[in-house]
C-alpha positions, -999 to 999 in steps of 0.1 A, spaced: -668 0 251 -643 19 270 -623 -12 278 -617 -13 239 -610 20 232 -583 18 259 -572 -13 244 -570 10 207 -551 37 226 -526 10 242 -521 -4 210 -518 19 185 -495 34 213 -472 7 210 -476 3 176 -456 41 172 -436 33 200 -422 7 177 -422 21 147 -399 48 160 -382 28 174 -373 13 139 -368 44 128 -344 54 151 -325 21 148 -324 25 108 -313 62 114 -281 51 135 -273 22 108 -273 43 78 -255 69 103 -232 41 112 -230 29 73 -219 67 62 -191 67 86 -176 31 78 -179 43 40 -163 75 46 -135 61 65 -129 37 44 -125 65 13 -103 80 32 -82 51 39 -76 44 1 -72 79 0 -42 82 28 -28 52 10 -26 70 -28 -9 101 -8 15 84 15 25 54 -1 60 62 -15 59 71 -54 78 43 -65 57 15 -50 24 29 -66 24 12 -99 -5 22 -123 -26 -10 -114 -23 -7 -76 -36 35 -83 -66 17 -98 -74 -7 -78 -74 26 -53 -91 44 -75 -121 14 -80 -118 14 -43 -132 51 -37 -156 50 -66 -171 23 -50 -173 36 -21 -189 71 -31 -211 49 -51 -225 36 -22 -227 67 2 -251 85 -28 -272 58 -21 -272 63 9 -280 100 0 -249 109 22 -247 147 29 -209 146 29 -182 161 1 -189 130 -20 -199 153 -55 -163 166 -47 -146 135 -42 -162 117 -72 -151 149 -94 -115 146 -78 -113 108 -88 -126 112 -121 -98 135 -126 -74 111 -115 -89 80 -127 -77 104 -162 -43 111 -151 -33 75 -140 -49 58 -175 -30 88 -200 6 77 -175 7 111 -160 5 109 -127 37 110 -109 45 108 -77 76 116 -56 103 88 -49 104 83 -9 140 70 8 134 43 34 164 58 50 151 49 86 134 23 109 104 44 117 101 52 79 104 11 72 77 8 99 50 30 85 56 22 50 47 -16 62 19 -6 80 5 11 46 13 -18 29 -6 -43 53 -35 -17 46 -35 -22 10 -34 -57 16 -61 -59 37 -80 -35 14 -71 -60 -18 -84 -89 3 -118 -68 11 -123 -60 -22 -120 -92 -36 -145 -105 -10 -171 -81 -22 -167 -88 -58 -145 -59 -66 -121 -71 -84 -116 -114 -96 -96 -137 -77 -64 -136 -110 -62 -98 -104 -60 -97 -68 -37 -122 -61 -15 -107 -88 -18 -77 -64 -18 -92 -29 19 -110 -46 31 -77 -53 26 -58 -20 40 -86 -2 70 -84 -24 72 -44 -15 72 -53 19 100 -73 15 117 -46 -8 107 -21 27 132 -43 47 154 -42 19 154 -7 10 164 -1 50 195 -27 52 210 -11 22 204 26 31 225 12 66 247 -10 46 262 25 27 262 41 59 285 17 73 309 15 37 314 53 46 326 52 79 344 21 69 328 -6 89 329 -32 64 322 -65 85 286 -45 91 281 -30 60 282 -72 47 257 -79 74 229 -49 62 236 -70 27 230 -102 37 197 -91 54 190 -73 21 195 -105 6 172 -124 26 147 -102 27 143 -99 -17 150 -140 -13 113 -143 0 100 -130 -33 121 -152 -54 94 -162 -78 94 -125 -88 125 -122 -114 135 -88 -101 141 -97 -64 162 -126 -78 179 -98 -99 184 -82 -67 195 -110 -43 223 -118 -69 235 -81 -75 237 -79 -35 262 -110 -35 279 -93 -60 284 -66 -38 292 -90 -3 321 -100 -24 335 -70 -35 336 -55 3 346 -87 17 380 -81 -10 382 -48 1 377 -59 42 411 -80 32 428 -59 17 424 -78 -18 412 -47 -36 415 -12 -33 382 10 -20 371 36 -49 374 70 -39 334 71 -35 330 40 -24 296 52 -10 282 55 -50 293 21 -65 279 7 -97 256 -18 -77 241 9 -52 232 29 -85 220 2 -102 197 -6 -64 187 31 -71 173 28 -100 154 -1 -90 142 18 -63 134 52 -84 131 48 -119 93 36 -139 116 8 -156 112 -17 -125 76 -11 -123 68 -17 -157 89 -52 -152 71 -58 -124 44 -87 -131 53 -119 -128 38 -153 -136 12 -164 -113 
C-alpha cells in the first residue's frame, strides 16, 4: 500500500513537473512570438518614416500599412500587453490619409554615398518584407511582383540618383571628362530597368546630356552661364520630386 502511494506521489510529481514545464515553454514562445511581431511592426514602420518621400508611392504605403495591421492583428491574439490599441488607432488614421491622397512626404536628395547606402539597405527591407508577405498570403503573387519590380527599379534609380548629384558636381567645377563618366553610370544603372518606360525615358535623356558636355568638353558649344541647372537636370528633378513620375509608374508585367 505504501509502495503505491509513493508511486502516486512520484507520479503525479512528474506529471506537474511537466506540465510546467509546458507552461513555461509556451510562456517563452508567445514571449518570443510578441517580440518577432513587434519588431517586425516596427520595421514597416522605420520603412514608411525613412524611406525617402518620393519613392513611397500610394501602393507601396499600403502594402506597409497591410503589413502593420497584420501584424497588430496577430499580437491581440496573442493578448499582447504592448501599445498595439495605439498603433492600430495610428494606422487607421493613416490607412485614411494615404486612400483620400493626402499624405505627403518630404523629397530626400541622394546627394552622398552613405545616403545611397542606407536608402538601398531600406529598400532590400521592403523587398524582403514584399517577399514575406506574399509567402504568408498577404498579398497575391500579380501584386507583389508588380511591387518587388518596382523596388528593384528604385534601387537602380538609388545609384542613379547618386552619379548625377556627382555628375553636376563635377559640370561646376568644370571637370567635364568626369561629369560624362557619373552619366554613363547613371545610364547603366536606369538601363537595368529597361522594361519600365520611365528608366528608358531616363537612359535616353542622360545621352542627351553625354552629348551636349562632350560639345562643350571640345569646345563645340558654348557652357550656359548655369550650366549646373540645365533643362535635363530639371527635367531629372522632376522625376525625382514631383507625384507625376509616380503616378506613371506601373508598368506591364
Amino acid at each position: 500500500m505504501i509502495v503505491l502511494l509513493l508511486a502516486a506521489i512520484v507520479t503525479v510529481s512528474i506529471a506537474l513537473i511537466v506540465a510546467s514545464q509546458m507552461r513555461e515553454r509556451a510562456r517563452i514562445e508567445r514571449a518570443r512570438k510578441i517580440t518577432a511581431l513587434e519588431d517586425q511592426y516596427k520595421r514597416a514602420n522605420r520603412l514608411l518614416s525613412e524611406l525617402p518621400g518620393q519613392y513611397l508611392t500610394n501602393d507601396l504605403k499600403l502594402l506597409l500599412i497591410r503589413n502593420m495591421e497584420e501584424t497588430c492583428r496577430a499580437l491581440v491574439a496573442l493578448k499582447s500587453s504592448s501599445s498595439v490599441s495605439s498603433w492600430q488607432t495610428s494606422i487607421a488614421e493613416l490607412r485614411k490619409k494615404v486612400e483620400s491622397n493626402d499624405d505627403q512626404r518630404p523629397p530626400v536628395k541622394i546627394d552622398s554615398p552613405d545616403k545611397s547606402n542606407y536608402v538601398q539597405e531600406l529598400l532590400q527591407n521592403l523587398f524582403k518584407m514584399i517577399e514575406s508577405m506574399h509567402k504568408a498570403g498577404q498579398v497575391d503573387g500579380p501584386t507583389a511582383k508588380k511591387n518587388l519590380k518596382f523596388v528593384l527599379f528604385l534601387v537602380h534609380k538609388t545609384h542613379a540618383d547618386l552619379n548625377v548629384y556627382q555628375a553636376r558636381d563635377y559640370v561646376k567645377q568644370n571637370q567635364f571628362r568626369k561629369a560624362i563618366h557619373a552619366y554613363h553610370l547613371a545610364s547603366t544603372e536606369m538601363g537595368k530597368s529597361r522594361d519600365n518606360p520611365l528608366a528608358v525615358k531616363a537612359v535616353k535623356s542622360f545621352r542627351t546630356r553625354i552629348k551636349e558636355l562632350e560639345a562643350i568638353e571640345k569646345g563645340e558649344t558654348a557652357q550656359p552661364a548655369e550650366e549646373g541647372h540645365s533643362k535635363l537636370d530639371r527635367e531629372w528633378d522632376n522625376f525625382l520630386h514631383d507625384d507625376e513620375w509616380r503616378k506613371k509608374a506601373d508598368y506591364d508585367d
